[in-house]
C-alpha positions, 0 to 999 in steps of 0.5 A: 500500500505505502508504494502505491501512495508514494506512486500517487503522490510522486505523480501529482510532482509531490516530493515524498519521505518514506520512514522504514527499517531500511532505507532502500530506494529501490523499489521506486528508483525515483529522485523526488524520493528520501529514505529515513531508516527509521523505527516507527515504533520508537519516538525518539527514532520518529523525531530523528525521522522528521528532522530529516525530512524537514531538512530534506523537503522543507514543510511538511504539508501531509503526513501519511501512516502506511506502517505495518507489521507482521507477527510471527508465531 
């Protein structure tokens, strides 16, 4: 889901930051894209995220929460 709203947002010419465990530009390969390793289950890691975003882009006009996980028994 997060690829297909990323997809979206770069179309409409939006500069977009994505938060993951891994910083991997692979699956988008697009330069109006960064890449913050972040936990988003950690608050201080969250705001060490947004530093890099605001300093990467500027304003943040819109946030979106795509995170999910994935439980193993």
């Amino acid at each position: 889901m997060g690829r297909v709203i990323v997809a979206a947002l770069r179309r409409q010419g939006a500069n977009v930051v994505v938060f993951d465990t891994v910083a991997d530009p692979a699956p988008f390969g697009d330069d109006g894209v960064v890449y913050a390793a972040t936990d988003v289950a950690s608050e201080s890691a969250v705001a060490a995220g947004l530093q890099t975003a605001i300093r990467a882009v500027g304003k943040i006009a819109v946030l979106v929460n795509a995170a999910d996980a994935i439980h193993s028994e």
